[in-house]
N, C-alpha and C positions, 0 to 999 in steps of 0.2 A: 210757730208756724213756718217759721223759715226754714225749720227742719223737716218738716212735714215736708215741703217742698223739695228741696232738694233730695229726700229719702223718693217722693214721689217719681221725679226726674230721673233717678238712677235706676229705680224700678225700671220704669219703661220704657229707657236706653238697653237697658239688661233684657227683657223680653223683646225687644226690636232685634237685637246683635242676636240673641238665640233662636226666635223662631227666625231671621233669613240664612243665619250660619250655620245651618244643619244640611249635611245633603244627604239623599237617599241612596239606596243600595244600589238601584238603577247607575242612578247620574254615577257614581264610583266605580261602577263597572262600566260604564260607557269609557269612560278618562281613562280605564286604566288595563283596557282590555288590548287596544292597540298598542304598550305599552310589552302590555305579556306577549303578545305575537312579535314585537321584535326582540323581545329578548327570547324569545324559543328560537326564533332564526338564527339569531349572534350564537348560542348555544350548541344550535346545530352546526354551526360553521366555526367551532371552535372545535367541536369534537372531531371533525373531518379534519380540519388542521393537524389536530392531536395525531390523528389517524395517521397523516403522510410526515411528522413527525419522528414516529416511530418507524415509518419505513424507511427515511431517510436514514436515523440513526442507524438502522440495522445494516442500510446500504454502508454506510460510514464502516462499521465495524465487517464487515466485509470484505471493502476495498484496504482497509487495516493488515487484514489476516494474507488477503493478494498481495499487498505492498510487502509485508512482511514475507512471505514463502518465494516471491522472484527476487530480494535481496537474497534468501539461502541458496536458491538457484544461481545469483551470477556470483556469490562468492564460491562457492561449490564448481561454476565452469571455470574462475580466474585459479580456483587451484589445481584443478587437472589442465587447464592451459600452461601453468607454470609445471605441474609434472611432466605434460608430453613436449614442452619446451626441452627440459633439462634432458628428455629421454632423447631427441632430436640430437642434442649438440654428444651426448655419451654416444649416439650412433656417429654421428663424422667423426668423431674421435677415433673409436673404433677402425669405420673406415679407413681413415688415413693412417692408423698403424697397420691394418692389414696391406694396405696400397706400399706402405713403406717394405714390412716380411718381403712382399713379395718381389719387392724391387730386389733387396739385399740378394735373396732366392735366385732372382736370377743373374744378377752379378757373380753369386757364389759358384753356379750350375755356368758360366761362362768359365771362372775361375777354374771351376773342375774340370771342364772341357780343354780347356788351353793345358793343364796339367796331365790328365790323358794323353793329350797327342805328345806332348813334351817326352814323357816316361815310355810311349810309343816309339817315339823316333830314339829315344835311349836303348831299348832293348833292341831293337831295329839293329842297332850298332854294335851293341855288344855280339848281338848273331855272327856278325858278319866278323869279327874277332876270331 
């Protein structure tokens, strides 16, 4: 009998816990509806994220290809500044041997001139011979 009872007892502890532990489809979609509407929103605000993600990245790789072509740019200006440097200083050079020729030039065309009159006043003299 003892068993009887306790088989009894467990019965109708087992039917108690079953019929209140069951919920209905309702009640599970009440619970769990609000649950889906915020996760369709976090989804939707993941996917926009995703979205300026991508455009960021694209800006990144962008400003990559800019950064990269104005390095080509100012290495490209640093070496025709160093060619119109070098072309600068071969012109003074230049310059100042022509400034020089023509010094010599006219030291020479002085030289000549003094020799003219000299050879002048020579022949001058021998006329008069």
């Amino acid at each position: 009998m003892k068993r009887s009872l306790v088989l009894l007892t467990m019965l109708s502890i087992f039917l108690v816990l079953f019929a209140a532990g069951c919920a209905t489809k309702e009640f599970v979609k009440e619970q769990t509806d609000p649950l889906n509407n915020r996760i369709s929103k976090l989804e939707a605000q993941v996917s926009a994220l995703e979205a300026k993600l991508g455009a960021v990245d694209q800006a990144g790789k962008q400003a990559e290809e800019a950064k990269s072509i104005a390095n080509e740019a100012m290495k490209l200006t640093k070496e025709c500044c160093g060619k119109a440097d070098a072309a600068a200083r071969r012109a003074e050079e230049v310059a100042k041997r022509a400034e020089e020729a023509a010094t010599r030039a006219e030291e020479a065309a002085k030289r000549a001139e003094a020799a003219s009159e000299k050879s002048k006043k020579a022949f001058e003299l021998h006329q008069k011979k």
